[in-house]
C-alpha positions in Angstrom: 101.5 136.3 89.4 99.6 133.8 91.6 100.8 130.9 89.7 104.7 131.8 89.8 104.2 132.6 93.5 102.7 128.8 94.3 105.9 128.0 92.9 108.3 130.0 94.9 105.6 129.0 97.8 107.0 125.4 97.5 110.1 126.3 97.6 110.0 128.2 100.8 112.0 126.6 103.7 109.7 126.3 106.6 111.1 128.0 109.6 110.6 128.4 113.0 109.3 131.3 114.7 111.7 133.4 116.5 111.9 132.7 119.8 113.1 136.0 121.0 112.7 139.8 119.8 116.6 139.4 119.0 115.8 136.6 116.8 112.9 139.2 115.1 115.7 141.6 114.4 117.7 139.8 112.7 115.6 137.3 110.6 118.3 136.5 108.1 120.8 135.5 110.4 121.3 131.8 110.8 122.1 131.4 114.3 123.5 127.6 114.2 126.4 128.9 112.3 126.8 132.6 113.5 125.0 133.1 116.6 124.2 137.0 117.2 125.5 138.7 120.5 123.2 137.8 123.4 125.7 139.0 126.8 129.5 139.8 127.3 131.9 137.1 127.4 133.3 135.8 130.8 135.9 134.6 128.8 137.1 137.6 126.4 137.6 139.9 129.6 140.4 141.9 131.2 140.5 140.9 135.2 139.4 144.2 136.1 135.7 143.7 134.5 133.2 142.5 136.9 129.8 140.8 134.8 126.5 140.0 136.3 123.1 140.0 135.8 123.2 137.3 133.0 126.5 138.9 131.7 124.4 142.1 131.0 125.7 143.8 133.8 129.6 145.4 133.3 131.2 147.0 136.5 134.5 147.9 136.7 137.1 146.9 139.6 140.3 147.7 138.8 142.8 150.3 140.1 142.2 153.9 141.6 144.5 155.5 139.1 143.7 157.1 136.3 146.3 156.1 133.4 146.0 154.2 130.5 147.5 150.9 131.7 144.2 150.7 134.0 141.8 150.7 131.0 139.8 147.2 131.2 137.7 146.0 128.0 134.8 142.9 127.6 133.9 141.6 124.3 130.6 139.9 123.1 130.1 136.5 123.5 130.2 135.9 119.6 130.5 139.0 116.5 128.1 140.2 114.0 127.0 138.8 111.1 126.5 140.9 107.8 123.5 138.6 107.7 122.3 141.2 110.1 122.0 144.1 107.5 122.2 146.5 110.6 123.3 146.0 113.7 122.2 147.8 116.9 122.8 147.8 120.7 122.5 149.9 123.8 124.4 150.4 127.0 122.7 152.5 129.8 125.1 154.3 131.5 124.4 152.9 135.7 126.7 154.8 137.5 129.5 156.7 135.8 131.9 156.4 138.6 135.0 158.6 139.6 135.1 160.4 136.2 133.2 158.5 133.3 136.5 157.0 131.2 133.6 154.9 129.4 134.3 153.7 126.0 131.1 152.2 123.9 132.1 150.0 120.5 133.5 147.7 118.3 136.8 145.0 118.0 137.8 142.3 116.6 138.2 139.3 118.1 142.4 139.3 118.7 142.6 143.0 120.2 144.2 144.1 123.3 141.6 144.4 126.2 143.5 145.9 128.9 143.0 149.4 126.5 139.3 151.2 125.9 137.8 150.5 122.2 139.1 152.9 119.5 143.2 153.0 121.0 144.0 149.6 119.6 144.2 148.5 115.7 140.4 147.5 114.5 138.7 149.0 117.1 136.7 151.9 117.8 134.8 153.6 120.8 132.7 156.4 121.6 134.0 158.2 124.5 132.0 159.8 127.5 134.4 161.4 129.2 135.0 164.1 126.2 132.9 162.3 123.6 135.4 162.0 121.2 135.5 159.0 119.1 138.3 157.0 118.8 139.5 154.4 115.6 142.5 152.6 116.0 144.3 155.7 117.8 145.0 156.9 121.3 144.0 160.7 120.3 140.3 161.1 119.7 138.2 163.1 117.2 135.3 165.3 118.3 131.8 163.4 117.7 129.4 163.6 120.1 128.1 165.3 123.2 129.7 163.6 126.4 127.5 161.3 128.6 127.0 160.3 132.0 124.9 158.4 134.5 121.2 157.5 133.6 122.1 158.2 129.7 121.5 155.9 127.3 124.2 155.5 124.1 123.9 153.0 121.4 126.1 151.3 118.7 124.7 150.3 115.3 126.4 149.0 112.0 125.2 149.5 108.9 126.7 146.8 106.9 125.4 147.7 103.7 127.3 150.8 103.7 129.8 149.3 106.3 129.6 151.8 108.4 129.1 152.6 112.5 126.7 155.2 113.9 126.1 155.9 117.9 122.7 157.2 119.5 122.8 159.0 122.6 119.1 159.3 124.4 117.1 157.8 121.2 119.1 160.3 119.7 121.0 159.4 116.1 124.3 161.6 116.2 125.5 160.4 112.8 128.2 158.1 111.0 131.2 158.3 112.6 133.3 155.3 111.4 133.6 153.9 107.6 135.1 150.7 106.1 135.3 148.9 109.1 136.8 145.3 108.9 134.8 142.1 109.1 134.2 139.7 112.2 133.6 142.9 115.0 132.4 141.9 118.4 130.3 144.5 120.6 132.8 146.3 123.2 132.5 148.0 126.5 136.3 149.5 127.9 136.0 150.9 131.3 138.5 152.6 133.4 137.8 154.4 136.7 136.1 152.8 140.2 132.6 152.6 140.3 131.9 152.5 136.5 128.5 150.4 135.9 126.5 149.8 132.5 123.6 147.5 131.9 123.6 146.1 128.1 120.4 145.8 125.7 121.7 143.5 122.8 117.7 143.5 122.0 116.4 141.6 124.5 113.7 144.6 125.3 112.6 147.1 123.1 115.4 150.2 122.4 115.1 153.5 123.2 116.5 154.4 119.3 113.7 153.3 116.7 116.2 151.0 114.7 113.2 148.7 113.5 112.1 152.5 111.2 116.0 152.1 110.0 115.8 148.5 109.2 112.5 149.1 107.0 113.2 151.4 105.7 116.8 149.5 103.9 114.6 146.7 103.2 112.4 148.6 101.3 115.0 150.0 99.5 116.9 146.9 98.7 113.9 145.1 97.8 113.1 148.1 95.0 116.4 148.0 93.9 116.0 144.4 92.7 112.5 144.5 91.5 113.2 147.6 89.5 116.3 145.6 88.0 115.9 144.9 84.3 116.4 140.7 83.7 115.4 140.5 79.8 117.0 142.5 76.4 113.9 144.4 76.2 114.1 145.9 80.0 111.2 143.5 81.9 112.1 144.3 84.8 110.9 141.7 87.9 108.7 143.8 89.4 106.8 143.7 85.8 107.0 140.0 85.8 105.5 139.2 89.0 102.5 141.3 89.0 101.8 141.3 85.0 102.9 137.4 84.6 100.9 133.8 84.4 102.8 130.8 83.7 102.4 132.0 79.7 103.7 135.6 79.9 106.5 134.7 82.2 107.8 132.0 79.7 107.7 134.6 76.9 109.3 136.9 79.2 112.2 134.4 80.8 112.2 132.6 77.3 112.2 129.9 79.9 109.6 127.0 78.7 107.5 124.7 80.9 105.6 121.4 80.5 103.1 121.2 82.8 99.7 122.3 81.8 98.5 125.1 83.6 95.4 124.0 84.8 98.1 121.1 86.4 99.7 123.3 88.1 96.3 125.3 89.2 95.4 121.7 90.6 98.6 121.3 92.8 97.8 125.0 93.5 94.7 124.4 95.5 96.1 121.1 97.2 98.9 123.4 98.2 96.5 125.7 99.6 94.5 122.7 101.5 97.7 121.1 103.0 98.9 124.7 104.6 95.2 124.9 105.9 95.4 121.8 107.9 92.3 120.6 105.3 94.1 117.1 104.8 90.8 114.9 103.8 90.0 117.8 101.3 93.2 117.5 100.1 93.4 113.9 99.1 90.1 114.5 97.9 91.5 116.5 95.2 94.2 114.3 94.5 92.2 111.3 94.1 90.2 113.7 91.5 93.1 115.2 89.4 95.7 112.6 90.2 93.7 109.2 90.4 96.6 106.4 90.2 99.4 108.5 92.8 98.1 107.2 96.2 97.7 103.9 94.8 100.8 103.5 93.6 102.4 105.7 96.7 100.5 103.5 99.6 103.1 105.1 102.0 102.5 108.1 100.8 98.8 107.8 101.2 99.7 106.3 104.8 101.8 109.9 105.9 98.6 111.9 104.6 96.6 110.0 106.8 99.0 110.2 109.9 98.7 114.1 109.1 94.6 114.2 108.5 94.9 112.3 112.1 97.0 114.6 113.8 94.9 118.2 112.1 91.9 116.4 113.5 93.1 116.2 117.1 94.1 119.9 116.5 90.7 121.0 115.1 91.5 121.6 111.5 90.3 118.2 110.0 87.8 115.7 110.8 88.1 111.7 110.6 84.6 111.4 109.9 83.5 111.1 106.0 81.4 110.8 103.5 80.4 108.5 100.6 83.0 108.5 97.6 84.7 106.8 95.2 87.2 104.5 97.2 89.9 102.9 95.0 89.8 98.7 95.3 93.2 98.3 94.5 95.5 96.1 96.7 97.3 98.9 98.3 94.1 100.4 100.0 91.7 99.5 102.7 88.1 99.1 101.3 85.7 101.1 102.7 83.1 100.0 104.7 79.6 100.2 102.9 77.4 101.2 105.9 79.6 103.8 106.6 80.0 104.9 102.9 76.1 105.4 102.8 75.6 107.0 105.9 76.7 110.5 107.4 77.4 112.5 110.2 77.3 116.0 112.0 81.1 115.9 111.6 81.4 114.9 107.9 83.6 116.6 105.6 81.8 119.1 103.9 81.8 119.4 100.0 84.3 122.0 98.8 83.6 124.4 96.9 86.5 124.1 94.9 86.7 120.5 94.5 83.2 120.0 93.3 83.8 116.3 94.5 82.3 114.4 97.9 84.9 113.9 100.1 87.0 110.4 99.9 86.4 107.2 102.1 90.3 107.6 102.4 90.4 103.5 102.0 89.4 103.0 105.4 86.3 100.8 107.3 84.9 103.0 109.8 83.3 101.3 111.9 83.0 102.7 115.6 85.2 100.0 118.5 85.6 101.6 121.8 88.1 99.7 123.0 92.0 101.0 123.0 93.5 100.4 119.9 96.5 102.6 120.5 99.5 102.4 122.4 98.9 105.7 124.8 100.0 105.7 128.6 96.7 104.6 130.2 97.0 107.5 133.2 97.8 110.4 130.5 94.7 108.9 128.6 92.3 109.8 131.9 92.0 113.5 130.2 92.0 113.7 126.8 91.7 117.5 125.7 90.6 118.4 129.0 87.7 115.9 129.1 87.3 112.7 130.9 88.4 109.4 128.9 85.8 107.3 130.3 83.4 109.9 129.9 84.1 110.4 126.3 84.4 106.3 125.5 80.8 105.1 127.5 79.3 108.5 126.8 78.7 109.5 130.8 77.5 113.1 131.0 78.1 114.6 134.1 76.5 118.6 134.0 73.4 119.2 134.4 73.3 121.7 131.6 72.0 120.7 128.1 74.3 122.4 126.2 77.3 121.2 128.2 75.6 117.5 127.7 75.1 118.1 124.0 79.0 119.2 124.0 80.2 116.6 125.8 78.2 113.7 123.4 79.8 116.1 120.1 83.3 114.8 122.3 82.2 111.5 122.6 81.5 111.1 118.8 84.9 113.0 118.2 86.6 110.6 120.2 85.0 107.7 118.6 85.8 108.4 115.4 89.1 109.4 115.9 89.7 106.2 117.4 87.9 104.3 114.8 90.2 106.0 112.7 93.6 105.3 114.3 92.6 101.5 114.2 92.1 101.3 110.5 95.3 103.5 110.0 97.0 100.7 112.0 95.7 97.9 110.3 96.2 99.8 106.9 100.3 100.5 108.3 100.9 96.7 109.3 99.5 95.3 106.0 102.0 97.5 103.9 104.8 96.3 106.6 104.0 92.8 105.9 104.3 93.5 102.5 107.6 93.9 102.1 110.3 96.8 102.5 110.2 99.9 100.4 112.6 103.0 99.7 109.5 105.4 101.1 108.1 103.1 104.5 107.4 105.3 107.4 108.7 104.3 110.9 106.3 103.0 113.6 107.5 105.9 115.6 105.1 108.5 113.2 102.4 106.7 113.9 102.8 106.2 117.9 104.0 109.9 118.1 100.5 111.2 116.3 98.4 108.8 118.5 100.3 109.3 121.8 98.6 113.6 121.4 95.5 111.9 122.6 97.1 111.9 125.8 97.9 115.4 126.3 94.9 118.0 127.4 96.7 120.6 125.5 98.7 119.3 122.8 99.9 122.4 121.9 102.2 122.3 125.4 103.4 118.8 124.7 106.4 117.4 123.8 105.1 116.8 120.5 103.9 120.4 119.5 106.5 119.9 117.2 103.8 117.7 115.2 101.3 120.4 115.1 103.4 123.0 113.4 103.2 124.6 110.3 106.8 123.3 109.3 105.1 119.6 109.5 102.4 120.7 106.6 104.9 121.9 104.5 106.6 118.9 104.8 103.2 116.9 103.8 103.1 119.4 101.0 106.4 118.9 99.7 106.5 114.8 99.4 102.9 114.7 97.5 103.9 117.7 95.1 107.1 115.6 94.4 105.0 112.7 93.6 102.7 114.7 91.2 105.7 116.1 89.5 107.3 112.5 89.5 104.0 111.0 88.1 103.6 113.6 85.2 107.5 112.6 83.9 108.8 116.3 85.2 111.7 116.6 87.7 110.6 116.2 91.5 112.3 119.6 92.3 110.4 122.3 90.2 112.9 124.7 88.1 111.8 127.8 90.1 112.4 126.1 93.0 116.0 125.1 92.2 116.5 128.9 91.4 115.6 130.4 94.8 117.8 127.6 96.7 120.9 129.0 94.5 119.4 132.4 95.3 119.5 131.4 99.0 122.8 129.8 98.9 123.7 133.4 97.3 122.8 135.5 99.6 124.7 132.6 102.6 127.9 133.9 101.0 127.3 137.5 100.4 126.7 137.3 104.3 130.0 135.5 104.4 131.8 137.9 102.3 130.1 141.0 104.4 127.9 142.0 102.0 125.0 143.4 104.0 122.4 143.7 101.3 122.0 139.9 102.0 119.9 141.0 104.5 117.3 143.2 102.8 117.2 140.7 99.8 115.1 138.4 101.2 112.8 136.3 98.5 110.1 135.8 101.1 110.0 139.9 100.9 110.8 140.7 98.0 107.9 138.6 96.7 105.3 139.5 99.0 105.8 143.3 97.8 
């Protein structure tokens, strides 16, 4: 199981984390082309709708009457996704006004909104003035109890049965509508003066527990596929993925492979070393399984560099090394032999797993204090929240011994993370002046990864972005390509080609307002 899930693991798109609990809802949902409902539109509005309060805020302004032609309706700024799986949001009812014509719902995007949801074709409304529900007809049928001021209804879709339900108080009162139509936008339809709701599209946490509902369809969706049978003899993939290694799952699939397993063991633990942040570990092990790739891939050797740089200024690598085996071909930097004999307090240490010494990584380390990268000299005074000139001409400051011995520990960091940005330099410019290649990296990698030097926190930067987990997956990708290319096998694993047609899948079930797209997640699904 562990060795079909390192592949799936490589074919996982990295993604960012949700910057918002609506964003958590809705995981599947792929907001740059069908962004969810986040406030009512100023534009898809009748006159008589007042919004505030970040368009969260619906008041009504109209007429004093009370007839139909004075109904007033706002849609959400954009309509629901399938993607969604269910969909949920709340109004709480501010002030009911003169007598509570308030109509909580659905519509698509061309209905009338001078009428509450539910009177027009392909819409539909809960009512809390009689609370009757209303689809596509001016005459309601009994649902719920009625509401009023200080109450709290909410409208959810379940698009995997495409169906509507309405909450009142935390309350579920049941499915009311059924086969609803695709592309429906959140509605509020008001009527009467002094009629206020505020609108919860998920922004803070509901008064209904629609995260139990959502589990609770995940988990049955994700059974549902790994109890499905996918050979003659009824495997199903639930049996495969916890029974399986590379062997069983060929007999199983009758699908063969040609990489050797201990191969793809190997790539494995590099894998695991990469999504660590344990870069100089990493190419340790390549060097040891993989001996000609970073000689031949100089560039690439140069990116794993920028990366061990850039996890050693984020505290999940060092620059310091070792003795090893350096390689004296052309396309690296021989190592210096005083610093391949000698050792520090912030050498790599010996892996376990690797059972080798950690490499030179081609590079001279000897220590040179002065700048040798392009960093804006005032950020530079604080590096990491510590002095630059205290760091470079080891001053000490505090009296205390510990802080002392912490501030030389920074000192030495410093150093050798400058020692190591020259030599990365010097290695970048001699593979420049060698001549253009299909896989050169730009300058700009390299001045981005040594300009986090100048930040105290380079987490609050305006290149976090460098420190993300997105960037090591990256890393990961290009050097597991180059394995694959190396050992005469396709750069894009077989299993990995599968999930991105999975994925591509479930993009058009969404499309097609399937809502089991939703629950059918492979990240899930495999981690069950």
């Amino acid at each position: 199981m562990a060795l079909i899930k390192a592949g799936w693991q490589r074919s996982k798109m990295a993604k960012a984390i949700p910057s918002d609990r609506i964003s958590q809802l809705y995981p599947c949902v792929d907001e740059t082309e069908t962004p969810l409902p986040r406030s009512w539109s100023s534009r898809e509005r009748c006159q008589s709708i007042t919004l505030s309060q970040n368009n969260l805020r619906v008041q009504y302004k109209g007429n004093t009457n009370k007839a139909h032609k004075d109904a007033a309706s706002v849609r959400a700024t954009h309509s629901i996704s399938p993607a969604c799986g269910i969909y949920y949001y709340e109004v709480k009812i501010v002030s009911k006004g003169k007598d509570g014509y308030i109509g909580v719902g659905l519509s698509v995007h061309n209905s009338n909104l001078n009428r509450l949801p539910g009177w027009e074709k392909h819409t539909f409304g809960y009512h809390g003035d009689d609370g009757h529900s209303f689809n596509s007809q001016s005459h309601g049928d009994p649902y719920g109890p009625t509401f009023t001021t200080g109450d709290i209804i909410g409208c959810g879709v379940n698009f995997i049965h495409n169906t509507c339900f309405y909450t009142k108080n935390g309350r579920n009162l049941g499915t009311v509508f059924s086969d609803l139509p695709h592309d429906l936008y959140p509605t509020i339809g008001m009527q009467t003066i002094g009629e206020v709701v505020d609108t919860n599209f998920g922004q803070e946490p509901f008064i209904y527990s629609i995260e139990d509902e959502i589990k609770e369809a995940r988990m049955k969706v994700s059974q549902t596929v790994l109890n499905t049978p996918i050979t003659s003899q009824g495997n199903s993939v639930q049996a495969m993925l916890h029974n399986a290694t590379c062997e069983t799952f060929s007999t199983i699939t009758g699908q063969s492979y040609k990489e050797e397993t201990a191969s793809i063991e190997n790539r494995q633990k590099i894998q695991t070393l990469i999504m660590d942040g344990k870069i100089s570990k990493a190419i340790s092990l390549t060097e040891k399984f993989y001996p000609t790739i970073l000689s031949d891939k100089p560039w690439l050797h140069v990116r794993l560099l920028v990366r061990q740089f850039i996890e050693a200024i984020d505290g999940s690598d060092t620059v310091s090394y070792t003795s090893g085996s350096a390689t004296s071909d052309t396309n690296t930097i021989n190592a210096s032999n005083d610093m391949a004999t000698s050792s520090s307090s912030n050498s790599i240490s010996q892996n376990d797993e690797c059972e080798v010494a950690s490499p030179q990584n081609g590079f001279n380390s000897s220590v040179n204090d002065d700048s040798i990268m392009e960093v804006d000299e005032e950020k530079t005074h604080e590096i990491n929240g510590t002095d630059a000139n205290d760091h470079v001409n080891g001053v000490t400051t505090s009296c205390n011994q510990e802080e002392d011995e912490n501030r030389s520990k920074s000192t030495d960091n410093l150093k050798d993370l400058l020692s190591f940005g020259k030599d990365l330099k010097a290695m970048y410019d001699r593979l420049k002046k060698e001549g253009p290649t299909d896989d050169e990296i730009d300058n700009a990698i390299l001045r981005d990864a040594f300009s986090l030097l100048a930040y105290r926190d380079p987490h609050s930067s305006p290149l976090a972005h460098l420190l993300s987990r997105k960037e090591r997956e990256s890393m990961y990708y290009a050097l597991n390509s180059a394995i694959l290319e190396a050992q005469n096998m396709s750069k894009v694993p077989a299993l990995e080609v599968i999930v991105s047609h999975t994925n591509d899948c479930l993009k058009k079930m969404a499309k097609a307002g399937i809502g089991t797209c939703a629950f059918a997640s492979l990240d899930k699904i495999l981690e069950c």
